[in-house]
Backbone as XML, in Angstrom:
<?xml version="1.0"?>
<chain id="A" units="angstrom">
  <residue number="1" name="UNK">
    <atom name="N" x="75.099" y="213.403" z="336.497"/>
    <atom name="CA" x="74.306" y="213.252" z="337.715"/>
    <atom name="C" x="73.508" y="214.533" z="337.932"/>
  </residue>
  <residue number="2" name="UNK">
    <atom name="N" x="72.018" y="214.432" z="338.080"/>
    <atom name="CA" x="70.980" y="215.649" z="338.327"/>
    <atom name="C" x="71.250" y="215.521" z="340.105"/>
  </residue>
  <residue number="3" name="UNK">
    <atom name="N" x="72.123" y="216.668" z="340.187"/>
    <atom name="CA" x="72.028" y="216.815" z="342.005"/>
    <atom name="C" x="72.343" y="217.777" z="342.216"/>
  </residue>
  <residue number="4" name="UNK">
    <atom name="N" x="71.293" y="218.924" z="343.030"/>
    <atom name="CA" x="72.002" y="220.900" z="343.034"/>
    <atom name="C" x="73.208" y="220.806" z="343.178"/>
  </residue>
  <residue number="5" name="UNK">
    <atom name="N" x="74.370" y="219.881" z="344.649"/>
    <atom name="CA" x="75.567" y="219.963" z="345.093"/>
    <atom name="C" x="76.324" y="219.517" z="343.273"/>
  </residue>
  <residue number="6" name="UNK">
    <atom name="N" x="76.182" y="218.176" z="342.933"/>
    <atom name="CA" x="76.840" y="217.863" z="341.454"/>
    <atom name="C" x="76.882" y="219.420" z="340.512"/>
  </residue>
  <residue number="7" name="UNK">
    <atom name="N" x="75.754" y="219.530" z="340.438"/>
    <atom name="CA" x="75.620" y="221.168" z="339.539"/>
    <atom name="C" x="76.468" y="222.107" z="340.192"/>
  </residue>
  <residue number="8" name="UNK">
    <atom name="N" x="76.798" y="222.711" z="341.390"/>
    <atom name="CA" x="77.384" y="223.522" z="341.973"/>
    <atom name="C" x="78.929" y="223.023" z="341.804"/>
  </residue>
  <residue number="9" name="UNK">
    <atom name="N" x="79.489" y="222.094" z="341.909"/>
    <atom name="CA" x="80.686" y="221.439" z="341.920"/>
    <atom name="C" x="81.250" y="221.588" z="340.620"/>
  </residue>
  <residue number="10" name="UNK">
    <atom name="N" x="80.198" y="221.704" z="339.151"/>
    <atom name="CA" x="80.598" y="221.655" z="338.158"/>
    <atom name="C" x="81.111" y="223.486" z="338.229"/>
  </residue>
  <residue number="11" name="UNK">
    <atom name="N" x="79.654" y="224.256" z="338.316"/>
    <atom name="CA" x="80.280" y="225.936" z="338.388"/>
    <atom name="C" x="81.138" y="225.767" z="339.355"/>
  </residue>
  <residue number="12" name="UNK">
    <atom name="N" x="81.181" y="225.406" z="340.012"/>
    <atom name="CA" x="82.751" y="225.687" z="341.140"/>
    <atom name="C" x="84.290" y="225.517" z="340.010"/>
  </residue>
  <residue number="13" name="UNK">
    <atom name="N" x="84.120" y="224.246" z="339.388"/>
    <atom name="CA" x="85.454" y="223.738" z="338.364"/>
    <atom name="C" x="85.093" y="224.802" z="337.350"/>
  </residue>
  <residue number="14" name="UNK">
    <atom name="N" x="84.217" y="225.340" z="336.670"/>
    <atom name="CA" x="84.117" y="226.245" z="335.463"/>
    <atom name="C" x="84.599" y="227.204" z="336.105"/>
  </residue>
  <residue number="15" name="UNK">
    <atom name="N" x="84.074" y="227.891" z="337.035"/>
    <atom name="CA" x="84.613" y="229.135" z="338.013"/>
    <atom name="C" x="86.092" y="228.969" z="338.067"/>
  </residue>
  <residue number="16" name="UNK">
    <atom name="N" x="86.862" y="228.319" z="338.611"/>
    <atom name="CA" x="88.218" y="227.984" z="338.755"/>
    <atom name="C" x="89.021" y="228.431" z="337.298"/>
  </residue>
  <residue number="17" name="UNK">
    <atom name="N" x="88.468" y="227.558" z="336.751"/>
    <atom name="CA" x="88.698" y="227.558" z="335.307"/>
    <atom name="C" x="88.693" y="229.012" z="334.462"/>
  </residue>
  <residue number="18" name="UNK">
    <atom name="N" x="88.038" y="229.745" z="334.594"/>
    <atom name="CA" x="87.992" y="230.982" z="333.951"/>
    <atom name="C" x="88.300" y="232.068" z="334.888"/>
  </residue>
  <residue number="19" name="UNK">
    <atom name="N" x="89.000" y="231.366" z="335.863"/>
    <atom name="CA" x="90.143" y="232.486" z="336.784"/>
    <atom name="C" x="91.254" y="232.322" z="336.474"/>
  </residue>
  <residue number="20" name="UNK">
    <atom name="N" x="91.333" y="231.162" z="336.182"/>
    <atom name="CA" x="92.968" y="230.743" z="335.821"/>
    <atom name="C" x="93.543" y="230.097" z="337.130"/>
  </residue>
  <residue number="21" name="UNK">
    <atom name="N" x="92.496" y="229.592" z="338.022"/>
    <atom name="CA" x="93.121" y="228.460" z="338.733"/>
    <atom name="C" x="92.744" y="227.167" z="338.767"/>
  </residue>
  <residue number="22" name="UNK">
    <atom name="N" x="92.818" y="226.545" z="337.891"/>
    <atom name="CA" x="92.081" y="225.315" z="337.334"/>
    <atom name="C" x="93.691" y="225.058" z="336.920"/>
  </residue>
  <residue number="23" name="UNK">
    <atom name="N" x="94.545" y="223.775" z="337.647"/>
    <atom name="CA" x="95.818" y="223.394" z="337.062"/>
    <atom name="C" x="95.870" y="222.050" z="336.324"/>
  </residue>
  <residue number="24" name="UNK">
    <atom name="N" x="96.293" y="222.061" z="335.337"/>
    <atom name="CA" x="96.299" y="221.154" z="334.459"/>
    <atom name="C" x="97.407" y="220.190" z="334.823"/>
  </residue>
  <residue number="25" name="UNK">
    <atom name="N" x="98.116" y="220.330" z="335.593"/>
    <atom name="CA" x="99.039" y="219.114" z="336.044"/>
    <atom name="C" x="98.825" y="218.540" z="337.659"/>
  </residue>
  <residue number="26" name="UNK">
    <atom name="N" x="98.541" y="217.085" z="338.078"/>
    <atom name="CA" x="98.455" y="217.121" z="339.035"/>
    <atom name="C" x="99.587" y="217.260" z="339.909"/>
  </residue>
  <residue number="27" name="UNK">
    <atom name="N" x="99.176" y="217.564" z="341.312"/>
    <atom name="CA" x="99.904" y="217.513" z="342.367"/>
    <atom name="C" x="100.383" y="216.415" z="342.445"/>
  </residue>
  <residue number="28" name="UNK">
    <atom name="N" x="101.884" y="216.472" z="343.239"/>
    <atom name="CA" x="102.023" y="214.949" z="343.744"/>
    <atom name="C" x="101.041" y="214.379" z="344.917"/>
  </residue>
  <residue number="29" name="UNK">
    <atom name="N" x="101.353" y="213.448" z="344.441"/>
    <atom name="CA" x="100.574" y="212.179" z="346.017"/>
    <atom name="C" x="101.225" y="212.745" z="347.058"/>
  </residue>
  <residue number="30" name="UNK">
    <atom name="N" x="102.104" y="212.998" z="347.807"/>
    <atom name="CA" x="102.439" y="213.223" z="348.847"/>
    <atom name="C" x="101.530" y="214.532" z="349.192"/>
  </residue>
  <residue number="31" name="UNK">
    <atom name="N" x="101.685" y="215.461" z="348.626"/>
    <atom name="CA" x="100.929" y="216.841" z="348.805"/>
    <atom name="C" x="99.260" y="216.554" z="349.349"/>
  </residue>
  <residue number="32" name="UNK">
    <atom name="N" x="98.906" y="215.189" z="348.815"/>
    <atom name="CA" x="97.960" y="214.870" z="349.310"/>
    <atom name="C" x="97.142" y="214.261" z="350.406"/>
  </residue>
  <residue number="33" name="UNK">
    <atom name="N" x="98.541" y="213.688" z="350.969"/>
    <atom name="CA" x="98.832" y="212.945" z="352.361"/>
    <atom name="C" x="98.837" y="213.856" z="353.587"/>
  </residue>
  <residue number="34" name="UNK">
    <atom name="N" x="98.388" y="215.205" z="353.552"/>
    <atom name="CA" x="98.839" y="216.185" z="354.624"/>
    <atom name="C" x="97.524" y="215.748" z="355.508"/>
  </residue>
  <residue number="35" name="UNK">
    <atom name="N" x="97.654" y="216.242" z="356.630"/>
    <atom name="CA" x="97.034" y="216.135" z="358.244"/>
    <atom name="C" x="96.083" y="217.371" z="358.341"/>
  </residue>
  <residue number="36" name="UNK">
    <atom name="N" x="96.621" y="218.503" z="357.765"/>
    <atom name="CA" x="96.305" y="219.558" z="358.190"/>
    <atom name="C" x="95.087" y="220.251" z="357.224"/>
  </residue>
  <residue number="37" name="UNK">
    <atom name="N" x="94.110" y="220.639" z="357.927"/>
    <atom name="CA" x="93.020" y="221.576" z="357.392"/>
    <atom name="C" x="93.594" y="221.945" z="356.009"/>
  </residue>
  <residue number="38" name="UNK">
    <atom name="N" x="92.481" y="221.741" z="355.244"/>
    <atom name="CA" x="93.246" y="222.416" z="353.475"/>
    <atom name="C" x="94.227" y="221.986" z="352.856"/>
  </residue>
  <residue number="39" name="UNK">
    <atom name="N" x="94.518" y="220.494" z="353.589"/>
    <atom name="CA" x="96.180" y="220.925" z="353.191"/>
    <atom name="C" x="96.958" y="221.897" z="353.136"/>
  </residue>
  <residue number="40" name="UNK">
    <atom name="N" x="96.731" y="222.662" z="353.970"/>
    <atom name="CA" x="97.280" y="224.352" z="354.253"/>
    <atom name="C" x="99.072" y="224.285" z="354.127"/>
  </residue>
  <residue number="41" name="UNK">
    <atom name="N" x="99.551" y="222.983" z="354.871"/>
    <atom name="CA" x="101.093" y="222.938" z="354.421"/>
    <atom name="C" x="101.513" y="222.208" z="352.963"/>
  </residue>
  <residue number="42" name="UNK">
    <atom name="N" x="100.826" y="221.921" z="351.885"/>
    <atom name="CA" x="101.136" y="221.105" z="351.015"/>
    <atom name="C" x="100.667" y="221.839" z="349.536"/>
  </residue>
  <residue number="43" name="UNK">
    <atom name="N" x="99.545" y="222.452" z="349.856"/>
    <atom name="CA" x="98.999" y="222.935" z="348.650"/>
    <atom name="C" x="98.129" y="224.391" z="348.769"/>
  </residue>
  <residue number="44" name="UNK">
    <atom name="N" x="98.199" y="224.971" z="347.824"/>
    <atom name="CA" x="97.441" y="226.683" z="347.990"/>
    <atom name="C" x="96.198" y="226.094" z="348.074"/>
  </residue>
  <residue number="45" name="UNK">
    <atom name="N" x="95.390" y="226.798" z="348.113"/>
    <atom name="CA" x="93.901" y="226.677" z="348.571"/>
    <atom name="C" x="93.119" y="226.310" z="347.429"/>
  </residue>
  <residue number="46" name="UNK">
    <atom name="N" x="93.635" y="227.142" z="346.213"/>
    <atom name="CA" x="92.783" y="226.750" z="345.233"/>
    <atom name="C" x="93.274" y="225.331" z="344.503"/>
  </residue>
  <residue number="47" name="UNK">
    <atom name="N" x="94.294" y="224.189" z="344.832"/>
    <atom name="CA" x="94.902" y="223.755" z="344.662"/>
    <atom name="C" x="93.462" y="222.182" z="345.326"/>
  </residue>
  <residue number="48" name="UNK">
    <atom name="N" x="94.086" y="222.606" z="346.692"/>
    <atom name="CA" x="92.997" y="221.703" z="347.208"/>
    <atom name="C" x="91.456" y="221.394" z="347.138"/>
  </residue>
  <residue number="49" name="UNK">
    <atom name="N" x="90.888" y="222.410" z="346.722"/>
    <atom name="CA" x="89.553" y="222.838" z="346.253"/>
    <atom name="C" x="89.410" y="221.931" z="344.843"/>
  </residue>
  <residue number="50" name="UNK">
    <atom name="N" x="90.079" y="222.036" z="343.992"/>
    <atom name="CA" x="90.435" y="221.135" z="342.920"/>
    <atom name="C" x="90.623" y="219.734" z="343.141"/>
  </residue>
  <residue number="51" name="UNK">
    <atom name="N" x="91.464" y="219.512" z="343.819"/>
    <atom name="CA" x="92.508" y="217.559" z="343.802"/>
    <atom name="C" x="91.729" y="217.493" z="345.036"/>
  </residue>
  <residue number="52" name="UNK">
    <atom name="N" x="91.319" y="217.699" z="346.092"/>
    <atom name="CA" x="90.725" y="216.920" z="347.297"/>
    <atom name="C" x="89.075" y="217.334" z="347.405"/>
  </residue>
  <residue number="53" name="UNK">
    <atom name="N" x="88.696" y="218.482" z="347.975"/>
    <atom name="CA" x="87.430" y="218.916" z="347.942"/>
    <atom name="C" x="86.316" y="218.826" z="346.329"/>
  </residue>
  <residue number="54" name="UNK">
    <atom name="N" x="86.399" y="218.974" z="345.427"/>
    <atom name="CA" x="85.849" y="218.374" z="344.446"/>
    <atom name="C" x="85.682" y="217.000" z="344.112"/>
  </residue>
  <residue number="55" name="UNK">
    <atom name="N" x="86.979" y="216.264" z="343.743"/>
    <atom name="CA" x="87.333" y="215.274" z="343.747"/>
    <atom name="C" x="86.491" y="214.293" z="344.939"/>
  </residue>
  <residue number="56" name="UNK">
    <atom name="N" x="86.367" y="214.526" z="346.460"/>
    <atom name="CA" x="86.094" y="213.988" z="347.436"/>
    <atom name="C" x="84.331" y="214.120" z="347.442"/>
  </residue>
  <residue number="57" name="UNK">
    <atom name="N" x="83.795" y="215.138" z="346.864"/>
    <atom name="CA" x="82.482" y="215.655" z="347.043"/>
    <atom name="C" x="81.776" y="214.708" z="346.212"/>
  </residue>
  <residue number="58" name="UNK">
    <atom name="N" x="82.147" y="214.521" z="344.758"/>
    <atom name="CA" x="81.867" y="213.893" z="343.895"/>
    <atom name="C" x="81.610" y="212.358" z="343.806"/>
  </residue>
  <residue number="59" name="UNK">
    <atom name="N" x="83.089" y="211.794" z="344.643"/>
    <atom name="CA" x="82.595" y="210.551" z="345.028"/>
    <atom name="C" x="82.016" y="210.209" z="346.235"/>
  </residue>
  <residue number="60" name="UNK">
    <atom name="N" x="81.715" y="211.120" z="346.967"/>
    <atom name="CA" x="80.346" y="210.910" z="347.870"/>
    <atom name="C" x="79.035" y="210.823" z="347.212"/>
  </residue>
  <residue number="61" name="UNK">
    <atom name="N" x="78.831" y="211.576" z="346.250"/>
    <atom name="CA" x="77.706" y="211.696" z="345.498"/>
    <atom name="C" x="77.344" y="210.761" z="344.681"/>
  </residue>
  <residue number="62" name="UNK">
    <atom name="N" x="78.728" y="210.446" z="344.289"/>
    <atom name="CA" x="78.274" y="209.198" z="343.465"/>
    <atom name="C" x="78.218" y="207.556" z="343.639"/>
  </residue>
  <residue number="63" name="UNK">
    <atom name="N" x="78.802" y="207.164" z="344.981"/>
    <atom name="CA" x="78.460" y="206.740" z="345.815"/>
    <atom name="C" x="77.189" y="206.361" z="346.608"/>
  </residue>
  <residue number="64" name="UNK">
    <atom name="N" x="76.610" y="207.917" z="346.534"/>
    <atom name="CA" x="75.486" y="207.760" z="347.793"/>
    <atom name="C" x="75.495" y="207.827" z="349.126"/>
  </residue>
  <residue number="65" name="UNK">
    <atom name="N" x="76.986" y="208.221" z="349.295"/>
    <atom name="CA" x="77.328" y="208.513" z="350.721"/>
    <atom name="C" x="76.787" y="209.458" z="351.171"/>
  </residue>
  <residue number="66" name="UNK">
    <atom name="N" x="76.589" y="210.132" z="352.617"/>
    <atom name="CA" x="75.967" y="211.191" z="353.161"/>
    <atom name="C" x="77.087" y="212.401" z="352.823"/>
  </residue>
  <residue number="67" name="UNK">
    <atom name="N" x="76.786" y="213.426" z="352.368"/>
    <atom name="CA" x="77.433" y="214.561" z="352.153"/>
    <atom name="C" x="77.696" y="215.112" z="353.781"/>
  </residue>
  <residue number="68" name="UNK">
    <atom name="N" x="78.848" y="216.146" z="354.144"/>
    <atom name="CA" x="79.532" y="216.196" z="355.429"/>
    <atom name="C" x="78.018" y="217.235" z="356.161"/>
  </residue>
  <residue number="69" name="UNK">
    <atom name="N" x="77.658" y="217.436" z="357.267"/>
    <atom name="CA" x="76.698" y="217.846" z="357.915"/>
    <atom name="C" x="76.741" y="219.141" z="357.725"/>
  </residue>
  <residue number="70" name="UNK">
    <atom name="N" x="77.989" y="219.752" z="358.104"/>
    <atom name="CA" x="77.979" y="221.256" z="357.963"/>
    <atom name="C" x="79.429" y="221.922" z="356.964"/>
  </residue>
  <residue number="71" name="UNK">
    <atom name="N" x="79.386" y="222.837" z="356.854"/>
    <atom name="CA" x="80.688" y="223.362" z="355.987"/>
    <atom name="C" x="80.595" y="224.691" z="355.658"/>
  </residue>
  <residue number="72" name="UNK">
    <atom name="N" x="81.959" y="225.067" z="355.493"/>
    <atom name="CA" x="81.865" y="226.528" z="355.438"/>
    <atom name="C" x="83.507" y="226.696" z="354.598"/>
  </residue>
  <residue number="73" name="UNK">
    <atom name="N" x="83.332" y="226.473" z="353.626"/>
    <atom name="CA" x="84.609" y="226.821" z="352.461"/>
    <atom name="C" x="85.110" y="228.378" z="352.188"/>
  </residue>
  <residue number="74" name="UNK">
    <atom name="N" x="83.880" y="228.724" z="352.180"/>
    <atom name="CA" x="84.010" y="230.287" z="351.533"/>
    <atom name="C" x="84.354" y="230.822" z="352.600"/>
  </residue>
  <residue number="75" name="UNK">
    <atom name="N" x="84.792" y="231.177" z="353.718"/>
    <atom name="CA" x="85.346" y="231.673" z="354.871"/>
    <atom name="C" x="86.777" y="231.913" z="354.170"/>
  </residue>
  <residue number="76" name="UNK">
    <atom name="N" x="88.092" y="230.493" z="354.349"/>
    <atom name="CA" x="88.800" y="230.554" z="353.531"/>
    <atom name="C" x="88.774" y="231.116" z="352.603"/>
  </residue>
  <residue number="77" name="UNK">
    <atom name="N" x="88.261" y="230.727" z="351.322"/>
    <atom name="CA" x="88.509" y="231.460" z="350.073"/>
    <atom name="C" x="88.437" y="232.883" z="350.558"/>
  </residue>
  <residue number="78" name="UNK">
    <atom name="N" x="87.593" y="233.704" z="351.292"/>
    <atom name="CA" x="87.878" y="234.828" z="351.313"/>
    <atom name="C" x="89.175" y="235.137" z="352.320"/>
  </residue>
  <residue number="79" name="UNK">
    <atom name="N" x="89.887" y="234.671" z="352.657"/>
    <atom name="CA" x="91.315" y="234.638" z="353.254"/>
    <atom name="C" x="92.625" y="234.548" z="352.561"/>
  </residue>
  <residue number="80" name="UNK">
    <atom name="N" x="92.309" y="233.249" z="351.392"/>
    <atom name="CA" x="93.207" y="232.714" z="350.440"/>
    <atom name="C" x="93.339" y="233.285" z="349.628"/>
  </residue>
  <residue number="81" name="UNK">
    <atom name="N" x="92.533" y="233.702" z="349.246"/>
    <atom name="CA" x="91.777" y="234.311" z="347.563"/>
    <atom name="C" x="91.696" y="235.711" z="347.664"/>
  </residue>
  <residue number="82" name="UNK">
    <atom name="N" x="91.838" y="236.077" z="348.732"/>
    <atom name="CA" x="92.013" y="237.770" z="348.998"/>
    <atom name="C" x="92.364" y="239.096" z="347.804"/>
  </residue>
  <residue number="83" name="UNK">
    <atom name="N" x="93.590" y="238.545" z="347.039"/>
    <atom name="CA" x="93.682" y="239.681" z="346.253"/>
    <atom name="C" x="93.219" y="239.274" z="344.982"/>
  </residue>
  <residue number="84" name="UNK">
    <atom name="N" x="92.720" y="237.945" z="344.423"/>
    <atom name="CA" x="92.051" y="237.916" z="343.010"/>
    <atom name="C" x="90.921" y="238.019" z="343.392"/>
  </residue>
  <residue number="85" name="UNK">
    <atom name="N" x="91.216" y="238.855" z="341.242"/>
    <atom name="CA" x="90.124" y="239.422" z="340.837"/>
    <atom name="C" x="89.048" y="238.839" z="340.726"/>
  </residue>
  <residue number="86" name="UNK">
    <atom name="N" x="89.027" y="237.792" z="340.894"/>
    <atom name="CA" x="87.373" y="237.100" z="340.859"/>
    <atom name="C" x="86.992" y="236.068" z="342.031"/>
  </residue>
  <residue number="87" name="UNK">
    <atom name="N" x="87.766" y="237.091" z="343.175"/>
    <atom name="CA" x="87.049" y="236.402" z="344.122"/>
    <atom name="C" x="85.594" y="236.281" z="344.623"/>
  </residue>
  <residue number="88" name="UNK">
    <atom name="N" x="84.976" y="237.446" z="343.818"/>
    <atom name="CA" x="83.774" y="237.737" z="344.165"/>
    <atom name="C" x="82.948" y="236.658" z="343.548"/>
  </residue>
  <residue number="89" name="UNK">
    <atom name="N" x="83.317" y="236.355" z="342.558"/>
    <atom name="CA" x="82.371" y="235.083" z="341.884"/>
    <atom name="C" x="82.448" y="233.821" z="342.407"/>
  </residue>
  <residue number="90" name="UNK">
    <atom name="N" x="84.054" y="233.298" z="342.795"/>
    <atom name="CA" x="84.403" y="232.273" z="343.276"/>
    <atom name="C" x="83.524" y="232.166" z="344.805"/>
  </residue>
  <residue number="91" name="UNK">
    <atom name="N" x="83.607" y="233.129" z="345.650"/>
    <atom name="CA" x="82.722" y="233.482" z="346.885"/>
    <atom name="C" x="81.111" y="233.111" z="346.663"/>
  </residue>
  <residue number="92" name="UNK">
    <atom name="N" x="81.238" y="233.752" z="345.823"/>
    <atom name="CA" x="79.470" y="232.807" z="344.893"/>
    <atom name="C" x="78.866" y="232.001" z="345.111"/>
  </residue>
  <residue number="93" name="UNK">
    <atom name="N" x="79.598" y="231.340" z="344.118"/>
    <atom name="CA" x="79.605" y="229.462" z="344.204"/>
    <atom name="C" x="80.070" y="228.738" z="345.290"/>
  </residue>
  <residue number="94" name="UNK">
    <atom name="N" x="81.106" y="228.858" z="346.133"/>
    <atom name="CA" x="81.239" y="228.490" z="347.333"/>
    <atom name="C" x="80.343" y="228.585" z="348.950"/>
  </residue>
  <residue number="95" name="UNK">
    <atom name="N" x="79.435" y="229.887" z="348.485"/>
    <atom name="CA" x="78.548" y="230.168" z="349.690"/>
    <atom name="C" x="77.447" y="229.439" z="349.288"/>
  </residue>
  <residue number="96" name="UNK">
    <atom name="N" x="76.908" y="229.404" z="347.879"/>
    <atom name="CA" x="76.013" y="228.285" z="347.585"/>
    <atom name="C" x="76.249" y="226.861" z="347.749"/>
  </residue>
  <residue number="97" name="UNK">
    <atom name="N" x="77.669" y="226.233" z="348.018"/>
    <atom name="CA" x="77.581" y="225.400" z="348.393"/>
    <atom name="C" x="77.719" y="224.940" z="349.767"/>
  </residue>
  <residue number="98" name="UNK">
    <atom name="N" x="78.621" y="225.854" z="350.321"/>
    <atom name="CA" x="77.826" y="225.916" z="351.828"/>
    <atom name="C" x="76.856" y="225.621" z="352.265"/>
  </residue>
  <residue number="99" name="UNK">
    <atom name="N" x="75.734" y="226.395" z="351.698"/>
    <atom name="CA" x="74.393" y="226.146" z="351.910"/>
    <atom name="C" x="74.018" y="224.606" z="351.608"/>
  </residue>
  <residue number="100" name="UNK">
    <atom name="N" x="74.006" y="224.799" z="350.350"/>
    <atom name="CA" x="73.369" y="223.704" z="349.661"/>
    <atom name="C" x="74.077" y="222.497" z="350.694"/>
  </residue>
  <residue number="101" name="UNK">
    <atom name="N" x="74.907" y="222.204" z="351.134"/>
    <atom name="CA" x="75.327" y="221.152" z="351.468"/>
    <atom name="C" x="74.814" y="220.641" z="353.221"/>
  </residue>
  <residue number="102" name="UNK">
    <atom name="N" x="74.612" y="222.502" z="353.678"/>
    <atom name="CA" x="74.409" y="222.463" z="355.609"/>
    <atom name="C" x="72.800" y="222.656" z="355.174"/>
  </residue>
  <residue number="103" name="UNK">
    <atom name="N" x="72.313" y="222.593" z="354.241"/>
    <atom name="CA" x="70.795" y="222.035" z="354.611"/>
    <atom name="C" x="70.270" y="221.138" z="355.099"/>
  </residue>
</chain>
């Protein structure tokens, strides 16, 4: 799919990926059932960014659904993500999609 957000979603998973938080086993279903922002009680941040927020972005897109009005991810990540080393890149790609998405 040619779409800036699709393109950004992919460097977001490559980004993950060459941090070493890209997990190769999924979560359970339940972990996915949480109420709460981020799944903040069920799963680490980079966890959810992966299995819900990618996952969820994608089939809006591919769909054709309206992408969410406003957003602001990278707030978190710089909370979550605090002491890795590549938060600065991950911060990156996440503020670009911020954007790209509250346009």
């Amino acid at each position: 799919m040619d779409h800036p957000v699709w393109r950004l979603l992919d460097e977001l998973e490559h980004t993950l990926r060459q941090a070493e938080l890209w997990q190769a086993t999924p979560v359970p279903v339940e972990a996915l059932r949480s109420t709460q922002p981020f799944c903040c009680d069920t799963l680490r941040f980079e966890q959810w960014l992966q299995f819900v927020f990618v996952v969820k972005m994608r089939a809006l897109l591919q769909s054709g659904s309206a992408l969410p009005a406003n957003m602001a991810i990278a707030p978190m990540a710089e909370i979550s993500l605090a002491q890795h080393p590549q938060l600065a890149v991950l911060l990156n790609v996440l503020q670009r999609l911020d954007l790209a998405v509250s346009e």
